[in-house]
Residue, then its C-alpha position, 0 to 999 in steps of 0.5 A: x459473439x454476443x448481442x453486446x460485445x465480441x469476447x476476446x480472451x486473447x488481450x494482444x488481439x484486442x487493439x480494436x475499438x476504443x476505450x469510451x465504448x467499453x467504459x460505457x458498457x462496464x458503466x452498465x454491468x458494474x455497479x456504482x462502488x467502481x473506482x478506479x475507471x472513473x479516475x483513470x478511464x482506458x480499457x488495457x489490452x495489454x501491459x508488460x513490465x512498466x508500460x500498459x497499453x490500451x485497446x486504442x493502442x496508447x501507452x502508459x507508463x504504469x506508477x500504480x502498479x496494482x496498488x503495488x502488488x506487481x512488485x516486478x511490473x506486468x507479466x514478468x517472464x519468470x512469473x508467467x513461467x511459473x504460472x506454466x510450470x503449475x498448470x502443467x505439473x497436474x498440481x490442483x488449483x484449488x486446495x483449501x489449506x490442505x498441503x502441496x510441496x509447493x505450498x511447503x516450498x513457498x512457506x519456508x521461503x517466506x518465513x526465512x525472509x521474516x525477522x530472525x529468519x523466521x524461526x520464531x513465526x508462524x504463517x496464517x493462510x487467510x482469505x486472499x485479501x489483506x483486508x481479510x487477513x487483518x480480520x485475522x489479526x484482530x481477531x487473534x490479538x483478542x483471542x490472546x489477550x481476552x480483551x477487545x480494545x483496539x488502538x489505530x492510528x489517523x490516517x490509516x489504511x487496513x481494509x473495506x471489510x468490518x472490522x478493518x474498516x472500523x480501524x482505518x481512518x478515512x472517513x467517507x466509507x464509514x459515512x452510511x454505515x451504523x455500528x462499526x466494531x466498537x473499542x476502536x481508540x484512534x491516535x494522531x500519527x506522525x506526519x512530516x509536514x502537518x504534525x497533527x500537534x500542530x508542534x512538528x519537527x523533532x519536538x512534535x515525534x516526542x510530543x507524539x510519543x509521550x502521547x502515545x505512552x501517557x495514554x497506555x500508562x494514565x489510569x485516568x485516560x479513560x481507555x481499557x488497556x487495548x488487545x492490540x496496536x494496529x499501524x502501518x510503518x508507511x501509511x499509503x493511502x493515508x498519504x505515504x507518510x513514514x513514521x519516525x524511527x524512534x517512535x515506532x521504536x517507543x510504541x514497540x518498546x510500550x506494547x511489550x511492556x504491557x502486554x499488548x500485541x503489535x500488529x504491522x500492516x506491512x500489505x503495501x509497504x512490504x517486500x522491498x518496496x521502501x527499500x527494506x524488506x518490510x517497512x518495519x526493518x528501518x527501525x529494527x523492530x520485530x512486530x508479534x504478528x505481520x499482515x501481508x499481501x499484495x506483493x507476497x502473491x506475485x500478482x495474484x490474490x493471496x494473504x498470510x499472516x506471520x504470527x509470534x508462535x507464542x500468540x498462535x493460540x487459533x483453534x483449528x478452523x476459527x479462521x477459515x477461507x475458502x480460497x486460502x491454498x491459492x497455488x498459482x499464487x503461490x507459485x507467483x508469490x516464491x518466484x517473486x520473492x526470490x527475484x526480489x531477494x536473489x537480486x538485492x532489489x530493496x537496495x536498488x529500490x533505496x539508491x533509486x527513492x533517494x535520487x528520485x526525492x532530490x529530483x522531484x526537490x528540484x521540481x518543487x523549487x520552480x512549483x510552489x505548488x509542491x508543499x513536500x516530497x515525502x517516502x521511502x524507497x518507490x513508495x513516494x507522495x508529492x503532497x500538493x499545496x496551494x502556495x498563494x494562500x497563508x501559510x499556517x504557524x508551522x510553514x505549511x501551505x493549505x492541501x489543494x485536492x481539487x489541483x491534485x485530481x487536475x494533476x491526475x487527469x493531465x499526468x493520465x493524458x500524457x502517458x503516466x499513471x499514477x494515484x492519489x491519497x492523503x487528506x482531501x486527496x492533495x498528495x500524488x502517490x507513486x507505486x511503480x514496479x521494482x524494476x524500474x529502469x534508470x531511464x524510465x524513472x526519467x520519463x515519469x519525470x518528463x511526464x510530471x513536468x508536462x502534467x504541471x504545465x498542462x494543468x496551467x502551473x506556472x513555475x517561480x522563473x516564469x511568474x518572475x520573468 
C-alpha cells in the first residue's frame, strides 16, 4: 500500500476504481508535455488484440494501435510467448550491442525482408527510438557526403529530438525553441486533396516534381547541393497523405544522379501496414538508408536502421545508445515479422484498405463533412471539411479541426479509439492491428456513423427530408 494509491501489477485484477481518480493522480505526477490522456481520458487495465478495457470495465475497439506499433494487436499469444521464451532461456536482458544468437537470428530475418533480400544493406542498432534512429541518419548522410544540408518535406514527421525535429514539418513544437539544426530546405509535398500549387491532380505531381528537379539542378536556387533527402512514402502525422509513384520514382531517380542520399522514414508506415512491406515497395525504389521502428519491435522499444554498405562509413562508436541490444524486443520484433511474413498479412492488409476506402466513400456520400478518404492498406485518413462554406478553386472545402476533435471525443465515448493529424488536426487517422477481423472492421464503422450522429452531423438525406 502507498499513501496515495494501491499498486497493482496484475492489470486483470485492476477492474476496480475508476478512470477520473487515476487521470487525476498522473495529472500530478507527469508533467505537462502528456498528450494522449487528455484526448483519450481512460486508465487501460487490460487489452488484447483489437479491444483494450479500462478499470471501469468499458470496451474500446483500439484504431490507434500504438501509433501503430502493435502491428498484431494487444498481447498477441506468440509474442507474449516469445517474451517467456527470453526470460526463461538465461539469455541478458540488457547487452549494449554486444552479440546473442537471438540478436543473429533477428538481424538475418530482418535484412532478408529488405529490398534485394537484403544483401546490399547493413543494419544500425540505435536507441530504441525512431526519432533517435533519424539522428542516425542525419547524421551518416553527412558523414558520407561532407556536406550538411538537408532536404524535408511539408507536412513531415520524423521525431521530437533535435535534429529530427528540425526536419519535421509541424510548427507548434518548434514555437519556443531557438537555433534548430541549421541547412534544413523545406519542400511542399504532394497531397491528394489540397495540392500545395494550388494546381492538383495529375498536373500538380508534374509541377511538383519539376519542382523538386529544378531546385537540385538550378545553380541560382540558392541551396547548397543537400548530404540528403529525408521523406516519408506515406506521411502519418502529417495527415496519411501517399506520395504519388512517379514522383518518389523521379526524387529517387534525382538523388542518384547527384549524389545525394535517400532517407525513407518507413518507422510507422513500414512492415505491411500499407499493404506492402515497406511503404516504399509501391514504387519500386530502393532507398540508401531505411529508418525503421515501431512495429520492427514487436511492441517493444527498438530501432534500427538499414544502410546501403556502401554508405556504412560510421567509425566504431560514433553513434552509440545504451539500450541499443534490447533482447526482448528482439524476440517480439523475429515473432512479429514472421507472423507477418509467414501469413501473407500485407496482401490481406491491401484487400482490407480498399473495402475499407469504398465503405468510408459511401459515408462520405450522405456526410459532407467528409471532404476526402485517403491511404493505403490500414494506414487510412478521413480528412474533415466544412462542407457549408465556399469551396476554394480546386473543389476543396476549408479543414474543420474543431469538428474533428468532436468526431474524436464522440468516436471515444462510443467505444472506438482512434487519432488525429493533418493540418489544423482536420483528418481522423486509423491505425489498427493488422488482424484486424472482417467483422471488426464492421463495428469500427457502426461506431463511426454513430460518432457523426452524436456529434450533431446531419446526413444529405435528412437535410433534404
Amino acid at each position: 500500500m502507498t499513501d496515495k494509491v494501491r499498486i497493482d501489477t496484475l492489470g486483470a485484477n485492476s477492474l476496480n476504481g475508476n478512470n477520473e481518480a487515476y487521470l487525476a493522480r498522473q495529472a500530478e505526477y507527469e508533467s505537462n508535455v502528456r498528450s494522449y490522456p487528455r484526448k483519450l481520458p481512460l486508465a487501460i487495465a487490460k487489452a488484447e488484440g483489437v479491444w483494450i478495457t479500462d478499470v471501469e470495465n468499458n470496451h474500446y475497439l483500439d484504431c490507434l494501435a500504438g501509433a501503430g506499433t502493435l502491428a498484431l494487436g494487444h498481447n498477441h499469444p506468440d509474442v507474449l510467448q516469445s517474451i517467456q521464451n527470453v526470460l526463461t532461456s538465461g539469455l541478458p536482458l540488457h547487452t549494449l550491442d554486444l552479440t546473442t544468437p537471438l540478436k543473429d537470428q533477428f538481424s538475418a530475418y530482418l535484412l532478408s525482408l529488405l529490398p534485394g533480400q537484403g544483401k546490399e544493406y547493413c543494419l544500425q542498432f540505435t536507441g530504441p527510438s525512431g526519432a533517435d534512429a533519424v539522428e542516425a541518419a542525419l547524421k551518416l548522410a553527412k558523414k558520407v557526403t561532407g556536406r550538411s544540408g538537408i532536404i524535408s518535406f511539408s507536412g513531415a514527421y520524423h521525431g521530437m529530438t533535435h535534429g529530427a525535429l528540425s526536419v519535421t514539418g509541424n510548427l507548434s513544437p518548434k514555437e519556443a525553441i531557438n537555433g534548430m539544426m541549421p541547412e534544413v530546405q523545406f519542400m511542399p509535398y504532394p497531397h491528394q486533396y489540397r495540392c500545395p500549387l494550388g494546381i492538383g491532380g495529375e498536373a500538380g505531381v508534374k509541377a511538383l516534381t519539376y519542382y523538386f528537379e529544378n531546385l537540385i539542378n538550378d545553380v541560382e536556387s540558392g541551396v547548397r547541393k543537400p548530404a540528403a533527402v529525408i521523406l516519408e512514402a506515406v506521411q502519418g502525422e502529417g495527415g496519411v497523405n501517399p506520395a504519388p509513384v512517379e514522383w518518389l520514382q523521379r526524387i529517387r531517380k534525382v538523388t542518384q544522379e547527384h549524389g545525394i542520399l535517400l532517407i525513407l522514414d518507413e518507422v510507422q508506415a513500414g512492415f505491411a501496414r500499407t499493404g506492402k512491406f515497406f511503404a516504399f515497395e509501391h514504387a519500386g525504389i530502393e532507398p540508401d538508408i531505411i529508418v525503421m521502428s515501431k512495429a520492427v519491435g514487436g511492441g517493444l522499444p527498438l530501432a534500427v536502421l538499414g544502410i546501403k554498405k556502401t554508405f556504412d562509413a560510421w567509425e566504431p562508436g560514433h553513434h552509440t545508445g545504451t539500450f541499443r541490444g534490447n533482447q526482448l524486443a528482439m524476440a517480439t520484433g523475429l515473432k512479429t515479422l514472421q507472423l507477418l511474413k509467414d501469413n501473407d498479412v500485407a496482401s490481406k492488409v491491401a484487400a482490407q484498405g480498399e473495402w475499407l476506402k469504398g465503405k468510408l466513400g459511401e459515408l462520405q456520400l450522405r456526410y459532407p463533412v467528409i471532404g476526402q478518404v485517403r491511404g493505403l492498406g490500414l494506414m487510412i485518413g478521413i480528412e474533415i471539411v466544412k462542407p457549408n462554406e465556399p469551396q476554394d478553386h480546386m473543389g476543396c472545402y476549408p479543414a474543420d479541426g474543431e469538428l474533428s476533435a468532436l468526431l474524436q471525443k464522440k468516436c471515444f465515448e462510443a467505444g472506438l479509439i482512434l487519432e488525429r493529424g493533418g493540418r489544423h488536426g482536420s483528418v481522423l487517422r486509423l491505425l489498427p492491428s493488422l488482424l484486424i477481423t472482417h467483422e471488426e472492421l464492421g463495428i469500427f464503422l457502426s461506431k463511426f456513423e454513430q460518432a457523426l450522429v452524436g456529434a450533431g452531423v446531419k446526413s444529405v438525406s435528412m437535410e433534404y427530408a
